[in-house]
N, C-alpha and C positions, 0 to 999 in steps of 0.2 A: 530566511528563504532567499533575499540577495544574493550572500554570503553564499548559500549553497548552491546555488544558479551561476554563480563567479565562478566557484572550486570546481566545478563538474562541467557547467557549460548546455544542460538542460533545463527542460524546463519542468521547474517544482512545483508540485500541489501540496495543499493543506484540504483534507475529505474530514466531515463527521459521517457520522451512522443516522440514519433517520430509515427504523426498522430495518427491510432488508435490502436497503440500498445504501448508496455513499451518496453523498452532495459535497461537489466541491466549493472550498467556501475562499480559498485562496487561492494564486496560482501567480507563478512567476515565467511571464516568459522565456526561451532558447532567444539569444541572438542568431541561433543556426539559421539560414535559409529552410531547411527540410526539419520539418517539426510536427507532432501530431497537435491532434485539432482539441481542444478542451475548453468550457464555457464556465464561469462562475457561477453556479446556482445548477449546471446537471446534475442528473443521478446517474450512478452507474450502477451496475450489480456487484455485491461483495465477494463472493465466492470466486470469480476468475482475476481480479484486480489485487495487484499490489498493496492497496492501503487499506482495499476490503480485508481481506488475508488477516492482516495488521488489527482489523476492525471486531472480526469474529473471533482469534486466534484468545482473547481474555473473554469470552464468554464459554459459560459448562456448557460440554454438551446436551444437556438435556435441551437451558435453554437454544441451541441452536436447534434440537429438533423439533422444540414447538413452534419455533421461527420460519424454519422449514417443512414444515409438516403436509404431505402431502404435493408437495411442489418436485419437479424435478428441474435438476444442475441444465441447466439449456449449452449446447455445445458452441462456442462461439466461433473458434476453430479447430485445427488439429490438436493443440495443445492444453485444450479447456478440460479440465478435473470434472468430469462429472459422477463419477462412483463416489458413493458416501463414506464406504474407509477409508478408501486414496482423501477424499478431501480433508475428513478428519486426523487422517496421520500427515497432512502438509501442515493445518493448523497446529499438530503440536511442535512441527518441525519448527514453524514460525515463533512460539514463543520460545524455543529452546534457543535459537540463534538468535533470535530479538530484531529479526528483520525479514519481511517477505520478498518475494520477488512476480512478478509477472512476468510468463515465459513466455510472450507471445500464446498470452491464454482470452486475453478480452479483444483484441486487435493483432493482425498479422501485421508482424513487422514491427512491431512494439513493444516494448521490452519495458519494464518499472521496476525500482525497487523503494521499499519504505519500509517504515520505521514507527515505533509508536510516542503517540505524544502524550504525554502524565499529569493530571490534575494533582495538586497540594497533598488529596487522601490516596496518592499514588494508583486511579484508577486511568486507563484509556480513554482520552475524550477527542482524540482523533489522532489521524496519521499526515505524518510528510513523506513524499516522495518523488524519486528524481526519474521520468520518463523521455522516454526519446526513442528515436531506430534503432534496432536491434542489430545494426552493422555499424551505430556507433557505442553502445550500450552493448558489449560483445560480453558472452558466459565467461569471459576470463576476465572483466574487471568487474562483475559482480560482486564479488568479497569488496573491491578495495572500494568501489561506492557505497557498499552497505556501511561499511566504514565511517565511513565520511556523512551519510544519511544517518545512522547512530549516533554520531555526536554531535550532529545538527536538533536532532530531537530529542535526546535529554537539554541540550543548553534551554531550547525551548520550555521544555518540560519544568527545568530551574526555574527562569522566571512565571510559573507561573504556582512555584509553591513547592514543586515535589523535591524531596529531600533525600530520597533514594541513589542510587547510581546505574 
């Protein structure tokens, strides 16, 4: 997470899933002055977040609908997914690219991307990801951090068993 906070110059979280939210369980400061605010131990919601994305994206949908069942997508700004095909066709978007992004969907002006982290039996037991303002974090180096949040989270992944690529 250093490492990835070096390369890129934001600041990195490590989330689990605890139902249907994230808890961040790690986080590496931005040396930037202008940084968003995030606490060791919050929750945030999965469906508009970067790592959440990352979170649900290896769960069927079924079980996402009994997860959701009854609840609706809460709009958090302009750019929050709350129709349930859009949401599910970003999920599978996520796993086909192997990386989420947060469009300024949980926070305006805040932009995430992550990646998934792999236990030994190659299942997701959380995400990394790199957040910051979304006028430094610009839609055109998207790909090239996902990049870089990608092979930050298999290395992780490695030590911790999975043997996958």
């Amino acid at each position: 997470m250093q490492e990835l906070r070096q390369d890129i110059g934001e600041t990195v979280h490590l989330v689990i899933r605890n139902g249907d939210q994230g808890v961040y369980i790690d986080k590496v400061e931005t040396r930037q002055t202008l940084r968003m605010y995030s606490e060791i131990g919050n929750k945030i919601p999965l469906y508009c977040t970067a790592v959440g994305k990352v979170l649900l994206s290896h769960l069927g949908r079924d079980k996402l609908e009994k997860m959701y069942k009854g609840k609706k997508l809460k709009k958090y700004t302009k750019n929050t997914i709350t129709d349930w095909e859009e949401f599910f066709n970003e999920l599978k978007r996520v796993r086909r690219q192997g990386y989420a992004v947060d469009n300024e969907e949980y926070e305006q002006e805040i932009r995430c991307v992550a990646a998934p982290v792999k236990n030994y039996e190659g299942q997701v037991i959380a995400a990394v990801s790199v957040s910051g303002p979304a006028f430094r974090i610009t839609k055109e180096k998207v790909e090239e951090i996902a990049g870089k949040v990608k092979k930050k989270a298999l290395l992780m992944s490695k030590r911790l068993g999975y043997t996958g690529s």
